[in-house]
C-alpha positions in Angstrom: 115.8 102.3 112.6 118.5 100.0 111.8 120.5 100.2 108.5 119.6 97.1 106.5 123.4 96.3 104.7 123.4 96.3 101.1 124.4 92.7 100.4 121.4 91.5 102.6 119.3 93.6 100.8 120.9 92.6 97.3 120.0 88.9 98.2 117.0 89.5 99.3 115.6 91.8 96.2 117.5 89.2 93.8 115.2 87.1 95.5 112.3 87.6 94.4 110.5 88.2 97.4 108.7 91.4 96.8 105.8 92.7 95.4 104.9 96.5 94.3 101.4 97.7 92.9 100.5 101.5 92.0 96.9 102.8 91.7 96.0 106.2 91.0 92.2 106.8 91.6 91.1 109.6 90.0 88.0 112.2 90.2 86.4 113.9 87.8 87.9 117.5 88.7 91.3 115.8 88.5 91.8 115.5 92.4 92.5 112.1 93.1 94.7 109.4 95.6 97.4 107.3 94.9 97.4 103.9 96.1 100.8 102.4 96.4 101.5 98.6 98.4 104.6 97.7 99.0 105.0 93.9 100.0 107.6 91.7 101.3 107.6 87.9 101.1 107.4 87.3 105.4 110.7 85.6 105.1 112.2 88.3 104.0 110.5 90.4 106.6 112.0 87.7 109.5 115.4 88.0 107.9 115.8 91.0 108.3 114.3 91.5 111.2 116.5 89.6 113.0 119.5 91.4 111.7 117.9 94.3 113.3 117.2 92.2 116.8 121.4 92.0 116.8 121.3 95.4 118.5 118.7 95.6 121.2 118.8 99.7 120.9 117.6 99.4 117.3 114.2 97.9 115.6 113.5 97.0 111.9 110.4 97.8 110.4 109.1 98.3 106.6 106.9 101.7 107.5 108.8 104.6 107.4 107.1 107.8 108.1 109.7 110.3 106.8 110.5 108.5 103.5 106.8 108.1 102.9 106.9 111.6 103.3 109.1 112.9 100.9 107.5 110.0 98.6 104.6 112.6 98.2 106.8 115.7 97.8 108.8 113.3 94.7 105.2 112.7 93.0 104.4 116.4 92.4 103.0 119.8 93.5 100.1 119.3 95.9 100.7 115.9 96.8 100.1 115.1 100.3 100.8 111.6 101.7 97.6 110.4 104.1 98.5 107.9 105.8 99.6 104.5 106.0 97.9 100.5 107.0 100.1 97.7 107.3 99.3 94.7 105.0 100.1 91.0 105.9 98.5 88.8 102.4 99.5 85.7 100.9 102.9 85.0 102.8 103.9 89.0 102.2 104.0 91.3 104.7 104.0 95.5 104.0 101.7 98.0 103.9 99.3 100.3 101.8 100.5 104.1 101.5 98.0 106.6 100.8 98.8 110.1 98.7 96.2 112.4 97.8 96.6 114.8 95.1 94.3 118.1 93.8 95.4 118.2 90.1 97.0 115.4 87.9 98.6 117.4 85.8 101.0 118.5 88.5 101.4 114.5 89.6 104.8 113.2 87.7 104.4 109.2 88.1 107.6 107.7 89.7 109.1 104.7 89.9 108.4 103.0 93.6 111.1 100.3 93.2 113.1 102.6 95.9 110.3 101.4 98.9 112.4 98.8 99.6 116.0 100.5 100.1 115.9 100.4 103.7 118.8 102.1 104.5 120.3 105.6 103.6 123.6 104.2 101.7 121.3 102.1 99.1 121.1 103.9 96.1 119.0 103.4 93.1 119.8 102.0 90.2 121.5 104.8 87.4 118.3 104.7 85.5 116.2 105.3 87.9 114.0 103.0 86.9 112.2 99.4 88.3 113.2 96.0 87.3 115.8 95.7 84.5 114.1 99.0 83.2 111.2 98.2 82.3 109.3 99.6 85.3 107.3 103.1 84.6 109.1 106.8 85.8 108.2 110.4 84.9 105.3 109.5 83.9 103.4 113.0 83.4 99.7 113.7 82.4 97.3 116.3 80.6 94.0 116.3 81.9 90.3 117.9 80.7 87.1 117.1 82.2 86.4 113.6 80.5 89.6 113.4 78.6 93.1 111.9 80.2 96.6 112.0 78.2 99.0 109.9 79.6 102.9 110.5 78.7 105.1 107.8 79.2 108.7 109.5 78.4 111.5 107.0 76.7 114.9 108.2 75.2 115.2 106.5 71.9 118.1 105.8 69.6 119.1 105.2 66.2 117.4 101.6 64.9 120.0 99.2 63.9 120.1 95.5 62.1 120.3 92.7 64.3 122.9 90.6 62.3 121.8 86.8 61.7 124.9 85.4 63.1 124.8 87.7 66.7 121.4 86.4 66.9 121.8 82.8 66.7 124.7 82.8 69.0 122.5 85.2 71.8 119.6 82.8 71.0 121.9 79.9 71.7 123.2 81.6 75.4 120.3 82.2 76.5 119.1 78.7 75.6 121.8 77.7 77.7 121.5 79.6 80.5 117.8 78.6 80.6 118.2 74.6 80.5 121.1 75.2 83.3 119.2 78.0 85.5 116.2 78.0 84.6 115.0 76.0 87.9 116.8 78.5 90.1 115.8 81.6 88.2 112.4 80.5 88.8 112.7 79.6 92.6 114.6 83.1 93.1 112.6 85.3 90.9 109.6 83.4 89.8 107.0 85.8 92.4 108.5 89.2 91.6 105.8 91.5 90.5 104.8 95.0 90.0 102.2 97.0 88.6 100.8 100.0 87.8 97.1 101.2 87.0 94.7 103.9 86.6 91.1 104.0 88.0 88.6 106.2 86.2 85.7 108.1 87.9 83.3 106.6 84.7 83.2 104.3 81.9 85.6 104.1 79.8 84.7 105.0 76.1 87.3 105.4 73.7 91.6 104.8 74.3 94.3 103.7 72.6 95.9 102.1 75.7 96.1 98.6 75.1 94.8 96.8 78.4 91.5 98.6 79.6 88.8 96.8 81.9 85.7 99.1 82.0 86.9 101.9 84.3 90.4 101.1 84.5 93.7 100.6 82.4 96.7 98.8 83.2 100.3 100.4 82.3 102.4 97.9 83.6 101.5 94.5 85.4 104.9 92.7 85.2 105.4 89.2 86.3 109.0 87.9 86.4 107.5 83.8 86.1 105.9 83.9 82.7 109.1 86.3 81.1 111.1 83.3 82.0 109.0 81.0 81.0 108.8 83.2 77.6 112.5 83.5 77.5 112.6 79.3 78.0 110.0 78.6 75.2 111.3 81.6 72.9 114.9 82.2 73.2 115.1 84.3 70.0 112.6 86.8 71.2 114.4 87.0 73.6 117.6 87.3 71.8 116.2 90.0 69.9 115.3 92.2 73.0 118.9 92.1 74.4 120.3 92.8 71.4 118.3 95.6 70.6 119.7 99.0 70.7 117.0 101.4 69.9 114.0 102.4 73.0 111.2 101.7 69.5 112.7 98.6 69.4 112.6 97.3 72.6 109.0 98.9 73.3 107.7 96.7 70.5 109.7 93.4 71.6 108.0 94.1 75.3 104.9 94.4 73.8 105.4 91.2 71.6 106.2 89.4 74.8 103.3 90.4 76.7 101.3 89.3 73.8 102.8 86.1 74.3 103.1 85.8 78.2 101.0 86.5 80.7 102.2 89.4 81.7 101.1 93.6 80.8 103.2 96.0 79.6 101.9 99.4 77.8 103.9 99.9 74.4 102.7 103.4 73.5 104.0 106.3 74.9 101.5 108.5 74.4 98.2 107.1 75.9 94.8 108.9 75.3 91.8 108.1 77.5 88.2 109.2 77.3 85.7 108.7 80.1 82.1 109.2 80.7 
């Protein structure tokens, strides 16, 4: 498969163009599947595509077998990947991968943000984690027949005082930055999206997880659009999440935003879930 180089790539993930979405469907003897879709704005797909049609030997394609692979062996013991159905929706092209799993409390949630580094020299970012940070990773779980604990894992520091006058004069860049790129911002990132959520084999009847729909709760569903338009309408809040140092603080900032936008994001860390 041909190597898709790393300032193509760069462009086209700062583009905006891509979509991911993680479900984990799970039974009531803790066996389960994982659902993860991977998506590509068709644009993107033709891009690079065409790099790849440069040399006639060598083909580009978003389904990789072996990586898709060893995606199952990174999610835990006795994951098994299942298969895999391409998916063309909505001016995105990718595909649907398929894990299955026996017990979720051997399954260790990772960040997918990596299905799109198409070549073997792209590496992830330090942190290991989706966009900016926010995305989920590590996420590990306790489970007893009709009771789920979900352990989001985040390093925390010391809290520290935002002074007044650092605050005005981040609120005031971002303003800035806003009013000049805002239009472009939107056009590049304005579609990015990904999510994550967890389907229960009954109804749900007592959680503290703060997005819940009848059998299913929502850990992350992060749209890039309404955080700028947030960060447009509300520079301090903004302000206040790049400045801050601590993980506490930052979790409750997110969580403030998401109030605000229209956008999910799960602020507890520990996450407690009975099912009937």
């Amino acid at each position: 498969m041909r190597l898709v180089p790393p300032f193509l790539l760069a462009i086209l993930l700062l583009a905006g163009c891509f979509q991911t979405h993680t479900v984990i469907f799970l039974n009531a003897d803790g066996s389960g599947t994982i659902e993860e879709t991977v998506l590509l704005a068709s644009y993107a797909v033709n891009m690079m595509a065409a790099f790849g049609s440069a040399d006639s030997t060598q083909t580009f394609g978003l389904i990789d077998d072996e990586k898709l692979t060893a995606r199952a062996d990174s999610l835990g013991e006795g994951v098994t990947f299942e298969g895999v159905e391409p998916l063309t929706e909505g001016g995105y092209e990718g595909y649907v991968a398929t894990y299955a799993f026996t017990d979720i409390n051997q399954i260790r949630l990772r960040d997918n943000s990596d299905a799109l580094q198409l070549g073997d020299d792209n590496e992830k970012n330090e942190q290991g984690r989706g966009m900016d940070g926010i995305g989920l990773d590590n996420v590990i779980f306790s489970y007893e027949p009709g009771v789920l604990e979900i352990y989001i894992p985040r390093e925390d520091g010391p809290e520290t005082v935002i002074h007044p006058d650092s605050l005005a004069a981040e609120t005031e860049k971002i303003r800035q930055q806003m009013q000049e790129q805002g239009g472009l911002m939107r056009a590049l990132l304005g579609d990015a999206r990904m999510s994550a959520s967890i389907v229960f084999p009954g109804t749900i009847t007592e959680t503290n997880a703060s997005y819940v729909d009848s059998t299913t709760i929502t850990l992350v569903d992060l749209l890039i659009g309404p955080m700028l338009d947030l960060m447009d309408e509300n520079p301090e809040l903004a302000a206040r999440l790049q400045l801050a140092q601590s993980e506490s603080q930052r979790q409750a900032l997110l969580a403030e935003m998401a109030e605000l936008g229209d956008f999910r994001f799960e602020a507890n860390s520990d996450v407690v879930v009975r099912f009937e």
